[in-house]
Kinemage of the C-alpha trace (Angstrom):
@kinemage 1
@onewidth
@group {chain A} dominant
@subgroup {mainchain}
@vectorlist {calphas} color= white
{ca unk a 1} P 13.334 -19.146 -14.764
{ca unk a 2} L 13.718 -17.358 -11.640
{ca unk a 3} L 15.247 -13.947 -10.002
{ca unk a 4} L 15.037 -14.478 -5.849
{ca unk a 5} L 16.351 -11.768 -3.483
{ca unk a 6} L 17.461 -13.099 -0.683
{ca unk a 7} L 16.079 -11.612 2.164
{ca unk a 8} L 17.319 -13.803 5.550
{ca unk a 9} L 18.039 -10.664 7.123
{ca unk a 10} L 16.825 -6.811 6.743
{ca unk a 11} L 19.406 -4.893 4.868
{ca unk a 12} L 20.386 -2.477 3.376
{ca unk a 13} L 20.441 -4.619 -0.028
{ca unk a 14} L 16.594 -5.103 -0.023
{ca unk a 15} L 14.414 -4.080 -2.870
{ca unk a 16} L 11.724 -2.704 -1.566
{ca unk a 17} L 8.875 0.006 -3.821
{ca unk a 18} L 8.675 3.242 -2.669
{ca unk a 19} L 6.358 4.530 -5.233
{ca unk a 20} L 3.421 3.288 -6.763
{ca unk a 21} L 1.034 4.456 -9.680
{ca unk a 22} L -1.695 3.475 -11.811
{ca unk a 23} L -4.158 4.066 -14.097
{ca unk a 24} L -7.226 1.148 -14.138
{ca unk a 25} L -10.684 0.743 -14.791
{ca unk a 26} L -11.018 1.168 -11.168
{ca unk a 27} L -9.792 4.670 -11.629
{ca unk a 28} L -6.714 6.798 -10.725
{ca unk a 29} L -4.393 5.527 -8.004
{ca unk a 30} L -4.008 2.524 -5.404
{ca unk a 31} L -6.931 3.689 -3.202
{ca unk a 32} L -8.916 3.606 -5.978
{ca unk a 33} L -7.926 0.190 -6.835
{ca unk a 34} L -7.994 -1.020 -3.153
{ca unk a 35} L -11.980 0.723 -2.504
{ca unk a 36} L -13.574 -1.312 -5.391
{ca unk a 37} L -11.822 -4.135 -4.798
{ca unk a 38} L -12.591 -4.128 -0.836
{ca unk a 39} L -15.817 -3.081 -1.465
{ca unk a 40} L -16.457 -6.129 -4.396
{ca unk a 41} L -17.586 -3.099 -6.870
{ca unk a 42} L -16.744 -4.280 -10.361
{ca unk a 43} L -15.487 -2.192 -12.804
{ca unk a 44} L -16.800 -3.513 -15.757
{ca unk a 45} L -18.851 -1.811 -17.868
{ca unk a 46} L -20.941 -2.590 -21.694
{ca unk a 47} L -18.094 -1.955 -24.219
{ca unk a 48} L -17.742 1.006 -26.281
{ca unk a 49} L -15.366 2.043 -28.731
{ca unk a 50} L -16.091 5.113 -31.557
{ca unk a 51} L -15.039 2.732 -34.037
{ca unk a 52} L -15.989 -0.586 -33.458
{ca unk a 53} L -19.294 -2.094 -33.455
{ca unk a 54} L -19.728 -6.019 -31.906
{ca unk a 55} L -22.570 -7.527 -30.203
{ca unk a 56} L -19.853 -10.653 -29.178
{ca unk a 57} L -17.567 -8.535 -27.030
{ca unk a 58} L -20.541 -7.149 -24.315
{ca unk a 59} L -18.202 -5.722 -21.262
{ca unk a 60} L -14.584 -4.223 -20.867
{ca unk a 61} L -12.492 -3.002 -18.376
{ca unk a 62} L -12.338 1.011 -20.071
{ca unk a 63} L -10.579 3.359 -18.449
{ca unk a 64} L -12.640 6.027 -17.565
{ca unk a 65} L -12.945 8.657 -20.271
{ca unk a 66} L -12.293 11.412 -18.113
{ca unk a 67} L -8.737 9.395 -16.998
{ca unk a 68} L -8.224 8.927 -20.486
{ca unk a 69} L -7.920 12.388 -20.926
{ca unk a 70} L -5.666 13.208 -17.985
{ca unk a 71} L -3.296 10.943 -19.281
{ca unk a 72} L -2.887 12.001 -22.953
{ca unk a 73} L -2.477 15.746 -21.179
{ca unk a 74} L 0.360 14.192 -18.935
{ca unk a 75} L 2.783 13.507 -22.229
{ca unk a 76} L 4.316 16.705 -23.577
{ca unk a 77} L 2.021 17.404 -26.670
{ca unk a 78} L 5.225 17.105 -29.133
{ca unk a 79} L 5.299 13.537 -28.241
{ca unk a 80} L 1.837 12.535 -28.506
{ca unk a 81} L 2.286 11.526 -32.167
{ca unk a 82} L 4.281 8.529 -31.144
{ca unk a 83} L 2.058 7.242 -28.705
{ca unk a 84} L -1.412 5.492 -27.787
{ca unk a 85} L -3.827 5.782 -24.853
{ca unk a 86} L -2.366 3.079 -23.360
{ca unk a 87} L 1.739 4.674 -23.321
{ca unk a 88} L -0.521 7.488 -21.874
{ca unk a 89} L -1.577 5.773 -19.253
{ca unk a 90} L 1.516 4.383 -19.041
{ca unk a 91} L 3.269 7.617 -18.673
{ca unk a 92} L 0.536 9.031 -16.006
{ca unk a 93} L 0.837 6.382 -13.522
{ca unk a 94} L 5.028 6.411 -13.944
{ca unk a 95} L 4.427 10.161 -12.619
{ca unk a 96} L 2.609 9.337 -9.734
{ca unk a 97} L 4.641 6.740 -8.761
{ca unk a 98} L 7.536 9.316 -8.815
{ca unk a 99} L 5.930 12.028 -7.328
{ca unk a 100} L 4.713 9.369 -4.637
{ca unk a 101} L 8.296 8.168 -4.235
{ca unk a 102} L 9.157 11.503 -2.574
{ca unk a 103} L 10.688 14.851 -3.816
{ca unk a 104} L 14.511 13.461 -3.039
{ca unk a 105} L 14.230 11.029 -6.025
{ca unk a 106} L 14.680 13.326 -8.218
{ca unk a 107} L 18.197 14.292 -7.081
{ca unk a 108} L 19.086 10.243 -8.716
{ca unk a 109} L 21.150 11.158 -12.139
{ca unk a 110} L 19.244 10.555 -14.953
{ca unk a 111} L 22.091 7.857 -16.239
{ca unk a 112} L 21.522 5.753 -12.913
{ca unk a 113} L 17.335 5.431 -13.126
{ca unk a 114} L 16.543 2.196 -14.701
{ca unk a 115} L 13.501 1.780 -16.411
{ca unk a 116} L 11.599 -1.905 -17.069
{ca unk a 117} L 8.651 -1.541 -19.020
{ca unk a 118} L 6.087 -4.603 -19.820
{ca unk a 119} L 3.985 -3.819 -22.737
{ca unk a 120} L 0.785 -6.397 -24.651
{ca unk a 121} L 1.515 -6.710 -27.842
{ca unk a 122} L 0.754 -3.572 -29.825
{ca unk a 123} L 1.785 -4.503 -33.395
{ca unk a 124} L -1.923 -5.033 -35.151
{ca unk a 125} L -3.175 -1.424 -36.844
{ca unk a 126} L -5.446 0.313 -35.176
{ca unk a 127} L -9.041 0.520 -36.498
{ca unk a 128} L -9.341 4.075 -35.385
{ca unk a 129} L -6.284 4.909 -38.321
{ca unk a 130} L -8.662 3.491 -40.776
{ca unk a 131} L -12.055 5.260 -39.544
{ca unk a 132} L -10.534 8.283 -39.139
{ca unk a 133} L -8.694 8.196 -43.004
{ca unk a 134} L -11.800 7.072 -44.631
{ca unk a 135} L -13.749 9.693 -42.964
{ca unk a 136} L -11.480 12.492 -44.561
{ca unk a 137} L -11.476 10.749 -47.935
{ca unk a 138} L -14.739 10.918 -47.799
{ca unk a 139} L -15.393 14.497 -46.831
{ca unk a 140} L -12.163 15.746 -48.457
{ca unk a 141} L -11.872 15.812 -51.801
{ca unk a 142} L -8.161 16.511 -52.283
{ca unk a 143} L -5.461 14.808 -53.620
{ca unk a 144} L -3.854 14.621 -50.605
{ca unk a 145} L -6.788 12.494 -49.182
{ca unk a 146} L -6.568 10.062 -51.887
{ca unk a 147} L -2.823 9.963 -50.944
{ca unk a 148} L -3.292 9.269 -47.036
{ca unk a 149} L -6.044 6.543 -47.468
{ca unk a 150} L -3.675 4.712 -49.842
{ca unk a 151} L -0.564 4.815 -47.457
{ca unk a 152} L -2.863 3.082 -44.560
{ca unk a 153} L -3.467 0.593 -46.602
{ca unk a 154} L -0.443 -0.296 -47.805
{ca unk a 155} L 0.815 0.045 -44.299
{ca unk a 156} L -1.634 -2.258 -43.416
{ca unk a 157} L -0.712 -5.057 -46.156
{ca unk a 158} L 3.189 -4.639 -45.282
{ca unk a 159} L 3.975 -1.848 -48.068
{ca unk a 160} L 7.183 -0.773 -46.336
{ca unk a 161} L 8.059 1.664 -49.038
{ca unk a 162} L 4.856 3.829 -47.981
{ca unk a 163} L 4.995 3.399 -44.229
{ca unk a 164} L 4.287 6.338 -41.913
{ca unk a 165} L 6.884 6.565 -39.759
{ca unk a 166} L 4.616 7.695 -36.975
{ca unk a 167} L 2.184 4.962 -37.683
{ca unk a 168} L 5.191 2.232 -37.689
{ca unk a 169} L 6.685 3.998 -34.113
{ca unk a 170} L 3.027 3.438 -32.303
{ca unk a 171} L 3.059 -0.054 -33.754
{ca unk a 172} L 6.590 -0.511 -32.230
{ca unk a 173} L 6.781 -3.191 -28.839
{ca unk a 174} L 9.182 -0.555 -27.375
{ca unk a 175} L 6.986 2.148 -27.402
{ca unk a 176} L 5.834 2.244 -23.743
{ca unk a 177} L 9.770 2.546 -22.849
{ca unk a 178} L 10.686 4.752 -25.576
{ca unk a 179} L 7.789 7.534 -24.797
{ca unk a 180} L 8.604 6.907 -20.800
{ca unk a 181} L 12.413 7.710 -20.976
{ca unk a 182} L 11.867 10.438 -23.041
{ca unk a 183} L 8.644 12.507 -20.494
{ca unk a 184} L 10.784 11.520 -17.502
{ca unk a 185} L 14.162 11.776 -18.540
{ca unk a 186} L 15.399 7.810 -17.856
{ca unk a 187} L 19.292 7.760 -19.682
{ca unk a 188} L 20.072 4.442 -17.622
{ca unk a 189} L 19.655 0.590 -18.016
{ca unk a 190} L 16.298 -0.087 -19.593
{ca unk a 191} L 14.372 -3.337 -20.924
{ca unk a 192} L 11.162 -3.728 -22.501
{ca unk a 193} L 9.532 -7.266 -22.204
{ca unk a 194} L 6.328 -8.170 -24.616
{ca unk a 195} L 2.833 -10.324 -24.224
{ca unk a 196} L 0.782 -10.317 -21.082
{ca unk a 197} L 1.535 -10.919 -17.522
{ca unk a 198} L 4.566 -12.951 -17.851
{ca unk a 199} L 6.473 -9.645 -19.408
{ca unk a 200} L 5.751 -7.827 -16.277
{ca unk a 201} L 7.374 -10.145 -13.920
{ca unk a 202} L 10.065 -10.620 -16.653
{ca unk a 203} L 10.581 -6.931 -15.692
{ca unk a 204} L 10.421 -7.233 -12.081
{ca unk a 205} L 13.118 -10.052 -12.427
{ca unk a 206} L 15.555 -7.734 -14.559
{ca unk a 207} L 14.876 -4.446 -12.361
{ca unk a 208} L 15.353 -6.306 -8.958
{ca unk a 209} L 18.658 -7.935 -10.631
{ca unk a 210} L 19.853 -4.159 -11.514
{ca unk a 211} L 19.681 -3.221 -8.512
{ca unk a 212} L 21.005 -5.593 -6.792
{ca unk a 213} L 24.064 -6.015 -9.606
{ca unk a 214} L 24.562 -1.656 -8.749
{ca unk a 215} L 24.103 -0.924 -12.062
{ca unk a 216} L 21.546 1.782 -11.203
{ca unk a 217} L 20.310 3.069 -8.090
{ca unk a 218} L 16.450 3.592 -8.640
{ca unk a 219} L 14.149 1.259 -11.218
{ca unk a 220} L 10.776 1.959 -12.753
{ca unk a 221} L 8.970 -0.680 -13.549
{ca unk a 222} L 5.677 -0.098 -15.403
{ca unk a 223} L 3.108 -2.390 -16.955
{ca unk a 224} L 0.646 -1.559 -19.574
{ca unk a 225} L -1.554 -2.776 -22.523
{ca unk a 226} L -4.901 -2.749 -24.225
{ca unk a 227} L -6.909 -5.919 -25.121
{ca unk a 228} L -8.891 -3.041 -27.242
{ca unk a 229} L -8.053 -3.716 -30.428
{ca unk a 230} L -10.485 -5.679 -32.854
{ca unk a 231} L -7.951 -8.291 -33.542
{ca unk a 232} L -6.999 -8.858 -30.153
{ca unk a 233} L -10.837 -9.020 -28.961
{ca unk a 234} L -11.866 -11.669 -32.464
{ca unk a 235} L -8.712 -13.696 -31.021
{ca unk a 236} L -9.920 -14.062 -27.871
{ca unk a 237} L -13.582 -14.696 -28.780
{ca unk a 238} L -12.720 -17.280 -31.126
{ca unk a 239} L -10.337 -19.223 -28.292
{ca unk a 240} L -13.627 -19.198 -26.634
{ca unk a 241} L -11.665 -16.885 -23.576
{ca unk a 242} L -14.743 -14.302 -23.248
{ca unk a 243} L -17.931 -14.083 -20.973
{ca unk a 244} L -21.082 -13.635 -22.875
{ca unk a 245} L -21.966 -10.901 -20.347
{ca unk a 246} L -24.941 -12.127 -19.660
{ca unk a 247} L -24.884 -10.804 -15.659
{ca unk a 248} L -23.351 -8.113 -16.595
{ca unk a 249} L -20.837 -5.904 -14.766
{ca unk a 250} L -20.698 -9.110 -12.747
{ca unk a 251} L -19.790 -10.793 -15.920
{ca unk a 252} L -16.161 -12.358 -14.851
{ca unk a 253} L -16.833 -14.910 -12.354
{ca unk a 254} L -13.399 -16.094 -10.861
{ca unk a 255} L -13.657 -19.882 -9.814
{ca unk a 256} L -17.261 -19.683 -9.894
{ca unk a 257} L -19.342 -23.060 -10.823
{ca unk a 258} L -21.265 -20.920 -13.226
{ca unk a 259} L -18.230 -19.118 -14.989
{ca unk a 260} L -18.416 -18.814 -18.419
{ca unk a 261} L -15.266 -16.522 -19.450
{ca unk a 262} L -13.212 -13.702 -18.947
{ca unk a 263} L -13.500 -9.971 -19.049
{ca unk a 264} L -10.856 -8.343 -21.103
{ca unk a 265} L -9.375 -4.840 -19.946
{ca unk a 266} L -6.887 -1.499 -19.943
{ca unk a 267} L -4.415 0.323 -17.961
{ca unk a 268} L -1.296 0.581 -16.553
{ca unk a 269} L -0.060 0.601 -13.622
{ca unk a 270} L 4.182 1.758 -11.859
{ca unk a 271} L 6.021 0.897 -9.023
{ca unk a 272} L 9.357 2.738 -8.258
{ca unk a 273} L 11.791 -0.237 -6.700
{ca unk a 274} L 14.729 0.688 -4.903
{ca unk a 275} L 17.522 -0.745 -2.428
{ca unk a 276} L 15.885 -0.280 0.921
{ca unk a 277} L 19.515 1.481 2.430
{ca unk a 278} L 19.325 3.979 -0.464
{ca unk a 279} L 15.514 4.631 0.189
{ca unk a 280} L 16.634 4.861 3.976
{ca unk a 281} L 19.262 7.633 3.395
{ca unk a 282} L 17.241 9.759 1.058
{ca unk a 283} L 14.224 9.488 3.705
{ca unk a 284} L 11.580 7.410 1.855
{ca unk a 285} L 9.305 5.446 3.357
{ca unk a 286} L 9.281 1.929 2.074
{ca unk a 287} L 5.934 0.167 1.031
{ca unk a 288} L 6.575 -2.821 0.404
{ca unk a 289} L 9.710 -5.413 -0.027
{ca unk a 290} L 10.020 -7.390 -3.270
{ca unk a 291} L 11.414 -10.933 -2.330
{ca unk a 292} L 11.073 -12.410 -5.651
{ca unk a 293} L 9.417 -13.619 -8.774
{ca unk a 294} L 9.243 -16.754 -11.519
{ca unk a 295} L 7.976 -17.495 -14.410
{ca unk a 296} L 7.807 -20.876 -16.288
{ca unk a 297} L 5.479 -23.092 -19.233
{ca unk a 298} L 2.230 -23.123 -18.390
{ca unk a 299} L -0.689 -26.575 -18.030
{ca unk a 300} L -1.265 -25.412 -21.488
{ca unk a 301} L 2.463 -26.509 -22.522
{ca unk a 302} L 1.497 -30.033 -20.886
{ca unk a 303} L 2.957 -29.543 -17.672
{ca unk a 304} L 0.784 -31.031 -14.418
{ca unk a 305} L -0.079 -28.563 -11.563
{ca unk a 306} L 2.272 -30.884 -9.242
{ca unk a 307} L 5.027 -29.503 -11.362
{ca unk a 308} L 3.819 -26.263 -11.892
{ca unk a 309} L 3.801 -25.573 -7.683
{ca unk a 310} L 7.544 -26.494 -7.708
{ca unk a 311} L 7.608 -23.150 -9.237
{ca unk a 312} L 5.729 -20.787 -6.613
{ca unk a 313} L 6.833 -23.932 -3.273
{ca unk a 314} L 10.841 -22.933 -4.580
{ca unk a 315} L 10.150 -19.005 -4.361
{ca unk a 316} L 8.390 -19.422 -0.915
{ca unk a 317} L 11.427 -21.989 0.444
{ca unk a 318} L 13.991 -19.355 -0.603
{ca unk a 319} L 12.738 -17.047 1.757
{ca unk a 320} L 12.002 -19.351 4.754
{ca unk a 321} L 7.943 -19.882 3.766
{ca unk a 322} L 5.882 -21.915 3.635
{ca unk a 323} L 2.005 -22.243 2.883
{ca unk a 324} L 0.983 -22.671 6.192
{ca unk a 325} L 3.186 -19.520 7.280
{ca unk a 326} L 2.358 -16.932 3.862
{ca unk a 327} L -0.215 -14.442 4.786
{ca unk a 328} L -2.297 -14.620 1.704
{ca unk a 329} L -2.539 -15.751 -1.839
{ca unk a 330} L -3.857 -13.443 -4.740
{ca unk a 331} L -4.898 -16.173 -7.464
{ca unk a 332} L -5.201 -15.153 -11.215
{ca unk a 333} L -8.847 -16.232 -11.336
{ca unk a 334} L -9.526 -15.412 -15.506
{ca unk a 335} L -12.685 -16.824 -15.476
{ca unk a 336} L -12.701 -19.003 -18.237
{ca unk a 337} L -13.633 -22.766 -17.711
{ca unk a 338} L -9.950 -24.042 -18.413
{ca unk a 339} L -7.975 -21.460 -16.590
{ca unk a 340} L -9.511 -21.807 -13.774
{ca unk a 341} L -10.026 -25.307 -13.546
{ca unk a 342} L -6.341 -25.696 -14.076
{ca unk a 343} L -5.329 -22.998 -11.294
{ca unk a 344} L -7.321 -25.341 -8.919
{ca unk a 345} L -5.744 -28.053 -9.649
{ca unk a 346} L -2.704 -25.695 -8.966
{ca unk a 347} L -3.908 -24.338 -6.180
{ca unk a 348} L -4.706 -27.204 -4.207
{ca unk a 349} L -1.500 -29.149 -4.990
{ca unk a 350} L 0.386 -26.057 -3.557
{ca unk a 351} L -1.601 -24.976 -0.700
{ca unk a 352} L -2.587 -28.511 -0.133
{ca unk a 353} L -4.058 -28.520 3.748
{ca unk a 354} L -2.602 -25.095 4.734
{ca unk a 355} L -5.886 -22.781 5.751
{ca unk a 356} L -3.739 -20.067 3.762
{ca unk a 357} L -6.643 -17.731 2.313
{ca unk a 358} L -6.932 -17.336 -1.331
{ca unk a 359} L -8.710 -13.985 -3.214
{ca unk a 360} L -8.747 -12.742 -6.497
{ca unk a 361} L -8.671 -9.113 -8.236
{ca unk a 362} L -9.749 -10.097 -11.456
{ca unk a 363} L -13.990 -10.259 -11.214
{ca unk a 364} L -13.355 -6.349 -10.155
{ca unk a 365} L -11.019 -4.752 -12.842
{ca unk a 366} L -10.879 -8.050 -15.494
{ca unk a 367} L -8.174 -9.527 -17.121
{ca unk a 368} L -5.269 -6.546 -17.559
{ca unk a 369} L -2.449 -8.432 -19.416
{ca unk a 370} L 0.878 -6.895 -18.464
{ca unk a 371} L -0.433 -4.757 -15.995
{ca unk a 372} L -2.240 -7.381 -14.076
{ca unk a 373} L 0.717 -8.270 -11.242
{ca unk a 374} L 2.063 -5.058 -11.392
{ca unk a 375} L -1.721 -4.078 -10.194
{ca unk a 376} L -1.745 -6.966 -7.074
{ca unk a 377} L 1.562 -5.517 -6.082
{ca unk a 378} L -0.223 -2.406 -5.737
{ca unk a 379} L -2.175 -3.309 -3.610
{ca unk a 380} L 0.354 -5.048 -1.085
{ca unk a 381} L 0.801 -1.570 1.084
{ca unk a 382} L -2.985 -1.973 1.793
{ca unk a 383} L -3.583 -5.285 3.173
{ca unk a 384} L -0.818 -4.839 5.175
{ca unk a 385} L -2.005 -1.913 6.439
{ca unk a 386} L -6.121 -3.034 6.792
{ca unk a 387} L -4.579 -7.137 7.913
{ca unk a 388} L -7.649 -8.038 6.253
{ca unk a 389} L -8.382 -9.893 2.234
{ca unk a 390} L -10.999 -9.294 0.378
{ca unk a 391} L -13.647 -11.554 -1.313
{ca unk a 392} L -13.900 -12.707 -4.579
{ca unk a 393} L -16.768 -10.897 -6.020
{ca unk a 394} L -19.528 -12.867 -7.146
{ca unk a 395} L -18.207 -16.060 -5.753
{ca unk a 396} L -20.801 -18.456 -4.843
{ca unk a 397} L -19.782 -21.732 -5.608
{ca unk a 398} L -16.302 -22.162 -5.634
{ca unk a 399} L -14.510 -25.628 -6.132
{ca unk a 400} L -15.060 -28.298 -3.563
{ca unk a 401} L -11.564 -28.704 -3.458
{ca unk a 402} L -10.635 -27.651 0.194
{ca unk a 403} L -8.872 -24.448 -0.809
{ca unk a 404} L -9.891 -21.654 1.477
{ca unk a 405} L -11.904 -19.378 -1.189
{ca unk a 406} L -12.342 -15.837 0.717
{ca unk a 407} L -16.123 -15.075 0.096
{ca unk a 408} L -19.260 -12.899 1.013
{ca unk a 409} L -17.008 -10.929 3.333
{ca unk a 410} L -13.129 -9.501 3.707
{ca unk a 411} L -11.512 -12.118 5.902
{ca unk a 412} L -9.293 -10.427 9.238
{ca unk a 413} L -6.087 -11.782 9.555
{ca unk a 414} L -2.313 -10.735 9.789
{ca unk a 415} L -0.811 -10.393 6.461
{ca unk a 416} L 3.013 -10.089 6.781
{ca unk a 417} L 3.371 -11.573 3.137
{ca unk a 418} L 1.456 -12.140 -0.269
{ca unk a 419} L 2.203 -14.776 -3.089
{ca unk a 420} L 0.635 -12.965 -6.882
{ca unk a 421} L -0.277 -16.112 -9.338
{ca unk a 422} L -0.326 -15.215 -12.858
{ca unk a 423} L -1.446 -17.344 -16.162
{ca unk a 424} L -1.254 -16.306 -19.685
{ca unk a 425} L -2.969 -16.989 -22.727
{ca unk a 426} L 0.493 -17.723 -24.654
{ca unk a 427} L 0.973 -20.348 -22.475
{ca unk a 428} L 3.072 -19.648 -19.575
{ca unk a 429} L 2.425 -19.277 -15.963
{ca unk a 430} L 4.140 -16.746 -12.837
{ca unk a 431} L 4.138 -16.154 -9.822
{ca unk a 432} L 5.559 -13.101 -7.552
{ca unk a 433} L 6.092 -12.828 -3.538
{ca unk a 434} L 6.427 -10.012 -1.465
{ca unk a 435} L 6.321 -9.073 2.185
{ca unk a 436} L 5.836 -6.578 4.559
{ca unk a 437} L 8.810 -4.024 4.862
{ca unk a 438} L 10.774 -3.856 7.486
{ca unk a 439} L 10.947 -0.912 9.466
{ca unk a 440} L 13.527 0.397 11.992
């Protein structure tokens, strides 16, 4: 399926962000995001957790702990309960994108700001509940010990009659939206999507298709997730998804011969989209213009990559592109043996002889899940700004296929528009254009 905007014209109609925010491995913030990834500084570091121990999973995207901590400060402590680190991140970067969208966005009624969230899958129990009610059984020898180790595991083993209610509310899909709308006061049309990259450009569809419908007149749109969970990380492993880590920080090798997996990761990241006349009246200055996104069944679901360009070659026709006219291309890149083998194949049958230059974010912040186009989007405002792409770090021998692989160096050139590809491991694949805004 896909949303387009049509765009023949600047007007008044256009979606365009005027806020961004986010909340990454790389740290706090789009600069952040854009310096490591210019600069081809991974960050990737050996993974830690309080309460998990693994030699298999070697590197993560974390966070930093300091970050962390800004963002469980940013959510009102009475709703803390209901959340996770990850709807705290999630929360933190919607505020920045907010406060970056200008002081006049505030005057918007709290019954006409949408809000689109795109959340991982957050149903599996944490580990840290169970740590944390062993340790007190162990140490505390009342009956009301006893009492709390038994409800978490009968939680655990579907024992409805002794949930937690805040235990089932963190557990909940909508969770993201729910702590979101209540922090920042959203009363209008909201949406959450579920699972990995294709739920945030599920949002992106609904919130440009809001707008555009008038049925509010400002739209958050966040992403966020954690692959941090034990069951999420033995999932992966056993797929065979995950890097043994044996280089490192330099572990996720995007299109590289020598690849040998993926790098999972955290964080969040929020744009704030609105029509670009409403932007222009309430004096904000617009970053970038959303043209449009799609999303479709993946080479997983047995679909060739001649199909599979129809999907990205239709999005770029709609708006008078083509390959040999887009600026750039910002490839998924997972850096598992099948993914990217199959975004080659992909990638050449769309690009074909164009010259258009291809780079990846992925080998710098790993794989994010729902926050990973929100995060490319991001970084739009940038290379439009610098008219230069960066490398894929760590790329030394990429596929003899003709594509034009940006390596060893950022490659100059005017970038007037970028095309975001996006694969899942559920079996679906996305892509997302945007372009320079236009300016009076």
């Amino acid at each position: 399926m896909s949303t387009d905007i049509p765009t023949t014209n600047p007007s008044d109609d256009a979606i365009v962000v005027t806020g961004i925010g986010a909340v990454l491995p790389t740290g706090r913030g789009p600069q952040a995001l854009w310096s490591a990834w210019r600069e081809a500084q991974p960050a990737l570091s050996p993974y830690r957790d309080p309460y998990v121990r693994t030699r298999k999973i070697t590197h993560f995207g974390h966070v930093p702990d300091e970050l962390q901590q800004q963002s469980r400060e940013s959510v009102p402590h009475k709703l803390r309960k209901f959340g996770t680190p990850f709807t705290f991140n999630a929360v933190l970067a919607a505020q920045d994108a907010m406060d970056a969208a200008g002081e006049g966005w505030q005057s918007i009624p709290e019954e006409r700001r949408g809000l689109y969230v795109a959340q991982d899958d957050s149903t599996e129990l944490s580990a840290a509940a169970f740590h944390k009610a062993l340790d007190k059984a162990r140490s505390d020898p009342s009956a009301q010990a006893g009492v709390d180790l038994q409800r978490l595991v009968a939680e655990a083993f579907g024992n409805a009659a002794t949930f937690n209610p805040f235990t089932v509310i963190r557990a909940l899909n909508n969770n993201t939206l729910a702590l979101i709308s209540i922090a920042q006061r959203f009363r209008g049309d909201c949406a959450a999507f579920v699972q990995d990259a294709g739920a945030a450009l599920g949002a992106l569809q609904r919130a440009a298709f809001t707008l555009r419908q008038g049925l509010c007149d400002t739209a958050l749109v966040v992403g966020a997730g954690s692959f941090n969970e034990p069951l999420k990380l033995a999932a992966q492993y056993r797929a065979g998804h995950l890097s043994a880590g044996g280089r490192g920080g330099a572990a996720l090798r995007s299109f590289d011969a020598e690849r040998d997996g993926t790098v999972l990761a955290e964080g969040a990241v929020a744009l704030v989209l609105e029509r670009a006349g409403d932007a222009a009246r309430r004096g904000a200055r617009p970053l970038v213009e959303i043209l449009g996104a799609a999303l479709r069944p993946a080479v997983d679901s047995g679909i060739g990559p001649s199909t599979l360009a129809e999907g990205p070659r239709g999005l770029l026709a709609a708006h008078g592109l083509t390959p040999d006219t887009l600026g750039a291309v910002l490839a998924d890149g997972k850096g598992t043996v099948h993914h990217d083998a199959a975004e080659a194949e992909l990638l050449r049958a769309l690009l074909k002889d164009s010259g258009v230059p291809v780079a990846s974010l992925r080998p710098v912040t790993g794989t994010l899940g729902a926050a990973g186009p929100l995060a490319e989007l991001a970084l739009a405002p940038a290379l439009f700004e610098a008219d230069e792409l960066p490398p894929i770090a760590h790329l030394r021998t990429p596929p003899d296929d003709g594509t034009d692989f940006v390596m060893g160096t950022p490659r100059k050139r005017r970038i007037d528009s970028v095309l975001s590809l996006h694969s899942t491991f559920n079996g679906f694949a996305g892509a997302a254009l945007v372009q320079r805004p236009h300016t009076p």
